[in-house]
C-alpha positions as CSV (number, residue, x, y, z in Angstrom):
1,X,20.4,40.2,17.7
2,X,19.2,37.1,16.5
3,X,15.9,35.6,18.1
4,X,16.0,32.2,19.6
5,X,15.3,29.3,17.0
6,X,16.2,31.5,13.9
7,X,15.0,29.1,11.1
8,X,17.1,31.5,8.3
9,X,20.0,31.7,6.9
10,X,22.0,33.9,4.9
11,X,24.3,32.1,2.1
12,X,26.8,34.4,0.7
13,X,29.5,33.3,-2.4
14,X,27.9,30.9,-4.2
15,X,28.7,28.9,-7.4
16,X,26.3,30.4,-10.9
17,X,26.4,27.2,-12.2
18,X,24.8,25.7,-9.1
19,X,21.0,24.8,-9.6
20,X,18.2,25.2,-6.8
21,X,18.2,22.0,-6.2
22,X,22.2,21.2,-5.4
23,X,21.7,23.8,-3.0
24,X,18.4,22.2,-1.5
25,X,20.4,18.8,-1.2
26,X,23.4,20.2,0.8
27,X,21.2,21.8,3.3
28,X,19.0,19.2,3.7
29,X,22.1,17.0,4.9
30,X,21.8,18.6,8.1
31,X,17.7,18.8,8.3
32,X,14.3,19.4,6.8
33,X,14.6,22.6,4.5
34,X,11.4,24.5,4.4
35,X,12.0,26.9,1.4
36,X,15.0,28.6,-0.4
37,X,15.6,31.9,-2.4
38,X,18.2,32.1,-5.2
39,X,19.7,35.3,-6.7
40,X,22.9,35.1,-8.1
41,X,26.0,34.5,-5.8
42,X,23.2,34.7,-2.5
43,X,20.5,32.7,-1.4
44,X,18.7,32.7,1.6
45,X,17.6,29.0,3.2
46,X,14.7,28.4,5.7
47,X,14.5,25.5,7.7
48,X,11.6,24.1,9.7
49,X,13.6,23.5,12.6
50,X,15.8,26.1,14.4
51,X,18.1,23.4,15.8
52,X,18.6,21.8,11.9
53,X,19.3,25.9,10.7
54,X,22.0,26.3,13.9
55,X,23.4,22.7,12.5
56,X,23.7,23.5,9.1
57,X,25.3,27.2,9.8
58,X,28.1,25.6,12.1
59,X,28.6,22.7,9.6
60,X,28.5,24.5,5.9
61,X,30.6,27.9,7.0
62,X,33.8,29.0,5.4
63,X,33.0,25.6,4.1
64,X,34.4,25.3,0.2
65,X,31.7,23.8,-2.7
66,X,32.4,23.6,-6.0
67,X,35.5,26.1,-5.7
68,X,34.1,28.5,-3.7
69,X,34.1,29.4,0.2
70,X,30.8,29.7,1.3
71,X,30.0,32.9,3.9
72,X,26.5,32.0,6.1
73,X,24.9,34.0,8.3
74,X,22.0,34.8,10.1
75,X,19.0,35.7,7.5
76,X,18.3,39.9,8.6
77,X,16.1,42.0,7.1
78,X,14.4,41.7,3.6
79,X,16.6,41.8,1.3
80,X,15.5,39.6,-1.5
81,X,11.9,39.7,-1.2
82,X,9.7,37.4,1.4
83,X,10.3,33.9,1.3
84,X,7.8,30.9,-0.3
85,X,4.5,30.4,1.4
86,X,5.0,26.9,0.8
87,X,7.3,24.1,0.8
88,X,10.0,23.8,-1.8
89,X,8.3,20.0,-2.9
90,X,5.0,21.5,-2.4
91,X,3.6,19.8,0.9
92,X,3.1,21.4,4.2
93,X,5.8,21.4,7.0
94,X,6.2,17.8,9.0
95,X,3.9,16.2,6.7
96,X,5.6,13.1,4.7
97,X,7.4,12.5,1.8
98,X,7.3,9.1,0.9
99,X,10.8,8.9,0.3
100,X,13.4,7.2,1.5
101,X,11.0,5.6,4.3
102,X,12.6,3.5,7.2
103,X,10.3,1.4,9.4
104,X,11.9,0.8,12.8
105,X,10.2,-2.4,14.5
106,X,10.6,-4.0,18.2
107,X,9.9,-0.3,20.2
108,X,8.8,-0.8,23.4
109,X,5.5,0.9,25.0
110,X,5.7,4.8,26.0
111,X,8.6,5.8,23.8
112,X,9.0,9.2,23.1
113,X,9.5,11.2,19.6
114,X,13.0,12.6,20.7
115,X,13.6,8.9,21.4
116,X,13.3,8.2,17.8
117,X,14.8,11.2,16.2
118,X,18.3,10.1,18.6
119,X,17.8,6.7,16.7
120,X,17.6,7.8,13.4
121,X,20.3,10.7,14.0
122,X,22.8,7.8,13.8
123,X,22.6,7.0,10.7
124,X,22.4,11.1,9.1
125,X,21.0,14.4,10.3
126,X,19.1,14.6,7.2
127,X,16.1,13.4,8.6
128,X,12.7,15.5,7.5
129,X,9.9,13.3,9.3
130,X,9.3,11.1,12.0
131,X,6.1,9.6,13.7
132,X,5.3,6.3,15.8
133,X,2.1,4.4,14.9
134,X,0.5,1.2,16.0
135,X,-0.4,-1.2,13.2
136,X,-3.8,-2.9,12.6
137,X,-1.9,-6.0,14.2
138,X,-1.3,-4.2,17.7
139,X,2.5,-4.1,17.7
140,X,4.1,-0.3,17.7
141,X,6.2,1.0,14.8
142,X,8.2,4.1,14.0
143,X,8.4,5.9,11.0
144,X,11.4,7.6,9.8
145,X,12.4,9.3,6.2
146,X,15.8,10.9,5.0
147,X,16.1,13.4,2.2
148,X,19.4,11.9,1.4
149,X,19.7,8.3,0.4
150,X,23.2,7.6,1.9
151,X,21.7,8.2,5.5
152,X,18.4,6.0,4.4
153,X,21.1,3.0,3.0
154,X,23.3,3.5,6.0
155,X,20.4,2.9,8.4
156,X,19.1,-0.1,6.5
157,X,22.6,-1.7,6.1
158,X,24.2,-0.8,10.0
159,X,21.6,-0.3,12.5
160,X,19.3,-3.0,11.1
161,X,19.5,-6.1,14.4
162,X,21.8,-3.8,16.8
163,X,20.9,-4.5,20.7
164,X,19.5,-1.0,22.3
165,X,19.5,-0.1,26.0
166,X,16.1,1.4,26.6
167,X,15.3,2.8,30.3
168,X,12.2,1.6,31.7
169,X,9.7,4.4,32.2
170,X,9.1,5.7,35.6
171,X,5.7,4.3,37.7
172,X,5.7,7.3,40.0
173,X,6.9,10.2,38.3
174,X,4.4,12.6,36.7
175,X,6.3,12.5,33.2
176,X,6.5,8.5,32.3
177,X,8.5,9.0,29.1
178,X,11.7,8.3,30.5
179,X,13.1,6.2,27.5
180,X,16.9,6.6,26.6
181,X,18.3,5.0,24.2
182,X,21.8,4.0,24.1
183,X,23.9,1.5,21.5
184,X,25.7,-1.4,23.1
185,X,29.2,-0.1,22.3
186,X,28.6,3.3,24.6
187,X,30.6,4.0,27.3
188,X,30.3,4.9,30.7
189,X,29.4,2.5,33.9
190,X,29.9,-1.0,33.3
191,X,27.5,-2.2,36.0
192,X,24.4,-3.7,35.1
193,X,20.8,-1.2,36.0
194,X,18.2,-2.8,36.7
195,X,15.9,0.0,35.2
196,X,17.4,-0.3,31.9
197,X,17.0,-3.5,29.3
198,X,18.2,-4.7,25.9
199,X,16.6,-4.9,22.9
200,X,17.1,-5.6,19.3
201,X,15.8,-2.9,16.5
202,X,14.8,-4.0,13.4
203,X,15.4,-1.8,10.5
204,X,13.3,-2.6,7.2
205,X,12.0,-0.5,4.2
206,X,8.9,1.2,4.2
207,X,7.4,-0.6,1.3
208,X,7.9,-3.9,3.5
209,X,5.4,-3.2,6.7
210,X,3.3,-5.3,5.0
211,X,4.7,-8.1,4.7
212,X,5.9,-8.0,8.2
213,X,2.4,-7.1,9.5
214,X,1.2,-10.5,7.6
215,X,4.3,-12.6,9.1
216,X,3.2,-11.4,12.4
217,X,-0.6,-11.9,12.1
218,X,0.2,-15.5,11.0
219,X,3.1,-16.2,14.0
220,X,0.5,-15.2,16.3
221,X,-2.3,-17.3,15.0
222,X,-0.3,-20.3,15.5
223,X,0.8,-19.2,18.9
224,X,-2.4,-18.8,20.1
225,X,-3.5,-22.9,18.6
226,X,0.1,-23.9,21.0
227,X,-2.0,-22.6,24.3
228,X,-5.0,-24.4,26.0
229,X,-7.2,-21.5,26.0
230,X,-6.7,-22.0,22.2
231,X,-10.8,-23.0,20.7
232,X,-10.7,-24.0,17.3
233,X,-13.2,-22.5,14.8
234,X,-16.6,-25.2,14.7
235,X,-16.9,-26.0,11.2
236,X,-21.0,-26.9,9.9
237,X,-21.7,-30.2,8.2
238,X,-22.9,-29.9,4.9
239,X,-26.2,-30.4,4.2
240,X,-27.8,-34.0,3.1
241,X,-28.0,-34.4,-0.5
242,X,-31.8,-33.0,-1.9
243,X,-34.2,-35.2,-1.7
244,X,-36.2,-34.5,-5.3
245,X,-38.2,-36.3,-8.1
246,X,-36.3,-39.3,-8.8
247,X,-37.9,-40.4,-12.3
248,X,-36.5,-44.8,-11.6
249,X,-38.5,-45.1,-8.5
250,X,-42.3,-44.5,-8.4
251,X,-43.8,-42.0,-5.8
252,X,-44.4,-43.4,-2.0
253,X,-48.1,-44.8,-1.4
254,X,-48.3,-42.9,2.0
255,X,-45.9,-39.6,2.9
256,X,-43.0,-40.6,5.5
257,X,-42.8,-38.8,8.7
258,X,-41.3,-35.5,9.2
259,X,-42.0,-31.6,9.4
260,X,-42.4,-31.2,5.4
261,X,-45.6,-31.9,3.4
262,X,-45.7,-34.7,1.3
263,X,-44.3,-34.7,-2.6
264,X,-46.9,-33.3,-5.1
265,X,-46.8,-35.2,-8.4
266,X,-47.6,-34.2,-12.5
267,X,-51.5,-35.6,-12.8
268,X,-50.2,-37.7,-15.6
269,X,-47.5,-39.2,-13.5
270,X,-46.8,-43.2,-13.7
271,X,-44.2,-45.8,-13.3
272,X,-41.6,-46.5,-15.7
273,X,-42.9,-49.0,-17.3
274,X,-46.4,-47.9,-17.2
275,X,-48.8,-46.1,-19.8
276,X,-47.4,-43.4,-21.2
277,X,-49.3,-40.1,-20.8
278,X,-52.6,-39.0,-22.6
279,X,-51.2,-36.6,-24.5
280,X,-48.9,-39.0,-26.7
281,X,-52.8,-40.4,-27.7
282,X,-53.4,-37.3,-29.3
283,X,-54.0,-36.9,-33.4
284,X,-51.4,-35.0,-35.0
285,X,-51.7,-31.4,-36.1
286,X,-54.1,-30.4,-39.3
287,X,-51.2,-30.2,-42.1
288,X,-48.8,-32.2,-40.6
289,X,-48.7,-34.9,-43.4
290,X,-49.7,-33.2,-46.4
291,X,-47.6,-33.1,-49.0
292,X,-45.0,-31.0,-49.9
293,X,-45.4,-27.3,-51.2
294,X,-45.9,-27.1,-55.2
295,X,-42.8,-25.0,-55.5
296,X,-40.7,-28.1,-55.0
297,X,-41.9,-30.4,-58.1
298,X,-41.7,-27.2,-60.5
299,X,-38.5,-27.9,-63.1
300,X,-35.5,-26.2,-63.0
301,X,-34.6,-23.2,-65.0
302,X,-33.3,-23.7,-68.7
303,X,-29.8,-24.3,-68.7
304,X,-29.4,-24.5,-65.1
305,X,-27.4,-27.9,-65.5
306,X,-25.9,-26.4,-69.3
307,X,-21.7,-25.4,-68.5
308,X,-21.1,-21.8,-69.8
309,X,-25.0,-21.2,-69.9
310,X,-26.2,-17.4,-70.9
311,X,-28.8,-16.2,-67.9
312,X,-31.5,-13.5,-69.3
313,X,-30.5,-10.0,-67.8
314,X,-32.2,-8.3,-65.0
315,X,-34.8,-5.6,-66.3
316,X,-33.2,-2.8,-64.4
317,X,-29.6,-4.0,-65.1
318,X,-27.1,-1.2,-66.4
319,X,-23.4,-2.7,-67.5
320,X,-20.4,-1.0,-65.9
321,X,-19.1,2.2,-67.5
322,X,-15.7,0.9,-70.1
């Protein structure tokens, strides 16, 4: 007999030409695949899920792909060997892909995981991860990624601005995550309950939580200037201009009041028009005006003026080889 939550399946009749991988994308339409063994006709599948296994064995049997009618089973015994330690993509089970990413925005506090996996089963069962978060801005978020991309397209394109009716959570009970969410076209009592409101999902890429988390940073900056309790940033005066030597005016006779000590000036200091300092009374340097060096009355060479004139070869010249 097979144990509850059986995560393995037997897949019997198989195409050859079929690669690993075609077989890893028709599971994965109906959940997270885990690891898969090929050999020949046969493979066995492991799922992470039990439920996503029981989906895919109901959905895909006697079921005909590429000109064959596929037989799937229950996985018993050992028959091809144990399965892969890992996953098939090489990460650990429930951790992300980073792949076709959905951010879901406008979820209300206390919903539940099973909450979110009923919203993102609407648009495809080939959902591998899920996970709500709260971004740095305080608002609450969920996280969902497909393996197939019609399901991530389908989500983005039909369930993006759609009014939900979420359930209110219980104050008295012991278990407060009593979310349920239903779309506004269900079925079922017309009259309005009071325990249950409206409100509009927004579907968006996961590349774009960014951008949203800046929008709504800056909508809430400007919310908060609308309100009285609203105190606007004090901003410093700059500080006077410095106060330094000023060369045009001559120094004060007496210091001016305040905390600093008065200005210390050069000894040789005067007005403009003034004296000008000792040392421009100073005798020049010994040698400054003696005359030129000998070198540059000496004449020039013979024949340094001459056109076509023959120079005397260096002593150590040798001519190039012919």
């Amino acid at each position: 007999a097979v144990k509850e939550g059986h995560t393995r399946l037997w897949v019997a009749n198989l195409q050859e030409s079929l690669s690993r991988e075609q077989i890893i994308h028709l599971f994965e339409k109906y959940g997270a695949v885990h690891s898969i063994v090929r050999k020949g006709n046969f493979a066995s599948v492991e799922f992470e899920n039990g439920s996503e296994a029981l989906r895919a064995k109901r959905g895909l049997d006697q079921v005909d792909y590429h000109g064959r009618r596929l037989n799937i089973d229950w996985y018993r015994g050992d028959k091809f060997g144990k399965l892969e330690g890992k996953n098939w993509w090489g990460g650990q089970c429930g951790h992300p892909r980073y792949k076709h990413r959905v951010i879901v925005l406008g979820l209300p506090q206390g919903i539940g995981y099973q909450n979110v996996l009923d919203l993102a089963w609407e648009a495809g069962f080939s959902v591998v991860f899920i996970d709500i978060a709260t971004s740095r801005c305080g608002f609450i978020y969920g996280i969902i990624e497909y393996a197939h991309y019609d399901d991530y397209k389908f989500a983005l394109d039909y369930l993006d601005g759609r009014m939900y009716k979420i359930k209110k959570p219980a104050t008295n009970a012991t278990n407060t995550n009593t979310h349920t969410i239903k779309t506004e076209g269900g079925g079922g009592d017309d009259n309005k309950d009071d325990n249950t409101e409206e409100v509009q999902l927004r579907f968006v890429k996961g590349d774009e939580l960014v951008s949203v988390e800046r929008h709504y940073s800056e909508n809430t900056l400007k919310g908060e200037q609308k309100t009285n309790n609203y105190v606007a940033p004090t901003t410093q005066q700059p500080p006077p201009p410095h106060q330094g030597y000023n060369p045009q005016q001559p120094p004060p006779a007496t210091a001016g009041p305040g905390p600093y000590p008065p200005p210390q000036y050069p000894p040789n200091y005067g007005p403009p028009n003034g004296p000008p300092p000792s040392y421009y009374n100073q005798p020049p340097p010994p040698g400054y005006t003696q005359p030129p060096p000998p070198y540059y009355n000496q004449p020039p060479p013979p024949g340094y003026n001459q056109p076509n004139a023959s120079y005397p070869a260096p002593p150590n010249y040798r001519p190039p080889p012919q």
